[in-house]
N, C-alpha and C positions, 0 to 999 in steps of 0.2 A: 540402729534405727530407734531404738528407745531413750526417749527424753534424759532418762535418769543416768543412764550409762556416758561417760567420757572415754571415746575412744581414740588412742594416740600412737601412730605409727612410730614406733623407735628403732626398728631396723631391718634390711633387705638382706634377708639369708639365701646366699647364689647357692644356686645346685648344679654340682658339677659332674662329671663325670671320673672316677676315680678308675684307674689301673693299676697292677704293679707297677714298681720301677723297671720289672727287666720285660714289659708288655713292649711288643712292635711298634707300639705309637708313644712309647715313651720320650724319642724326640720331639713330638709335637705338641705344639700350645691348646689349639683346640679340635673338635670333631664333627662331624655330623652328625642329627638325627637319622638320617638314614643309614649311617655307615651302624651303628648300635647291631641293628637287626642281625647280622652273621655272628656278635660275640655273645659268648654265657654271660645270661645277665641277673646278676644277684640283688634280691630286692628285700623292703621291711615284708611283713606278713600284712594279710588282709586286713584292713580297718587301721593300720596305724597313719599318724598325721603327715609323717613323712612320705608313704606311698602314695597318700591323696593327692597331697600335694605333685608326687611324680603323674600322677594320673593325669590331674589335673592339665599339666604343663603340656604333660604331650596328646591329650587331646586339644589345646585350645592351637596347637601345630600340626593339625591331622595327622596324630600316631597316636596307637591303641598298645598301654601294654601289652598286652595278651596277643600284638601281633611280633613281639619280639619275643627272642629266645631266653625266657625265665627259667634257669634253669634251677636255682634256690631260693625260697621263702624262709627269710629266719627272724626271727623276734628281737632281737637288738641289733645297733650300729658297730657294737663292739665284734659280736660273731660275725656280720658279714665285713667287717675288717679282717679277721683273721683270715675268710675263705679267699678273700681277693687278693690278699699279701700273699696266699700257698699258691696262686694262679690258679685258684679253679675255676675264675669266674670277673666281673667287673660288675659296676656296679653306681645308682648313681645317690647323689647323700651331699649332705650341706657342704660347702668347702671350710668350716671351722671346724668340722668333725673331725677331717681330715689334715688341719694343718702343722701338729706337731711331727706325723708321721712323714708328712710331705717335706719336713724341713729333716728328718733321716734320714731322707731318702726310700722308704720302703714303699710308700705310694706316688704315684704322678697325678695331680686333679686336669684334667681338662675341659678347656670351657666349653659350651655350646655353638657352636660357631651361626647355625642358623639363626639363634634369638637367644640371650643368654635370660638364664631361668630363675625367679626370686621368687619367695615366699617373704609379704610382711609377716613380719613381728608387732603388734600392739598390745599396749598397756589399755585396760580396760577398768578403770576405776567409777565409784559411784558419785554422781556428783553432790548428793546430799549428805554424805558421810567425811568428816575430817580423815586426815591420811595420819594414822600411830608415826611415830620417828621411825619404827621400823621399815613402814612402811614407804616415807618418805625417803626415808634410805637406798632403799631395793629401787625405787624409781628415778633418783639420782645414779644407781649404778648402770641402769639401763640405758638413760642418755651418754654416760663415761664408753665411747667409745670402745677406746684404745684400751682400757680395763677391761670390758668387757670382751672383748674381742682373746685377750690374753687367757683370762677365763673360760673359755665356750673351747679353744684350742687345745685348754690341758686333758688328760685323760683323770679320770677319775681316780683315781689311786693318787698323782699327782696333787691332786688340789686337798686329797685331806692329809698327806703325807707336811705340805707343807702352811696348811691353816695355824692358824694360832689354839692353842688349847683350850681356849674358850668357845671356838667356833666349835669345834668337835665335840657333839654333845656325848654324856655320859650314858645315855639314855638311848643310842645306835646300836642298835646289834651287830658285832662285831664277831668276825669268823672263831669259833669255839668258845664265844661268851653269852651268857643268859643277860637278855633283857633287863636292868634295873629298872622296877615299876614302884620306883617310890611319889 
């Protein structure tokens, strides 16, 4: 709502429903909101974007977190990947979080079958300020689809494993290395 702000929707991140591969409804495409409530449901922790956004969703379909069975709050997408691949639990989370695994077969994402569930993504730049190359960079990768789409999918270890050694700055703290603060 502010004059000076450009705001630009560049992408609808579906939220899926994610289970293991060897879960009972692993034949199936999608689910119900009300089928949820009888399974362990593994969520982000309080205040993060991603649970709002769950919150969100399923209040604007009358359902109340908190009337489903949460049975883990954990602080990354990566732990509650782990908990829901061991089957302790399900869980629900962008479908690019989940789609290298889903292409291992170690998770199955399924849709929402009542209403499917998106969070935009926008680019929110100033409209009095030129855009640096870097910048206009990062917002040309944002409209590349298909790049970024590939991007958002890889897991992290992945993406610096195979970056170019320029991208990898020297200046990351790296497991049993000291910070360079030159």
């Amino acid at each position: 709502q502010h004059k000076d702000l450009k705001v630009e929707s560049f992408w609808d991140d579906e939220l899926v429903v994610v289970i293991p591969h060897f879960h009972p409804w692993a034949s199936r495409e999608s689910i119900t909101l009300t089928e949820l409530s009888n399974e362990r449901l593994v969520t982000r922790e309080e205040g993060s974007e991603t649970r709002k956004a769950i919150q969100m969703a399923l209040k604007e379909r009358g359902f109340a977190l908190n009337k489903l069975n949460v049975t883990m709050e954990l602080g990354s997408n990566q732990a509650i990947k782990k908990v829901v691949s061991a089957g302790l639990g399900i869980t629900i989370m962008s479908s690019l979080t989940v789609s290298s695994e889903w292409d291992r077969k170690i998770f199955k994402a399924l849709r929402i079958k009542d209403d499917l569930v998106y969070r935009p993504f926008s680019i929110v730049t100033n409209t009095h300020s030129t855009q640096t190359q870097y910048e206009h960079v990062l917002i040309n990768l944002f409209h590349d689809h298909s790049l970024l789409s590939d991007i958002l999918s890889r897991d992290y270890d992945e993406l610096e494993r195979d970056a170019p050694p320029a991208v990898v700055s020297k200046n990351v703290k790296r497991k049993g290395q000291k910070i360079d603060n030159q």
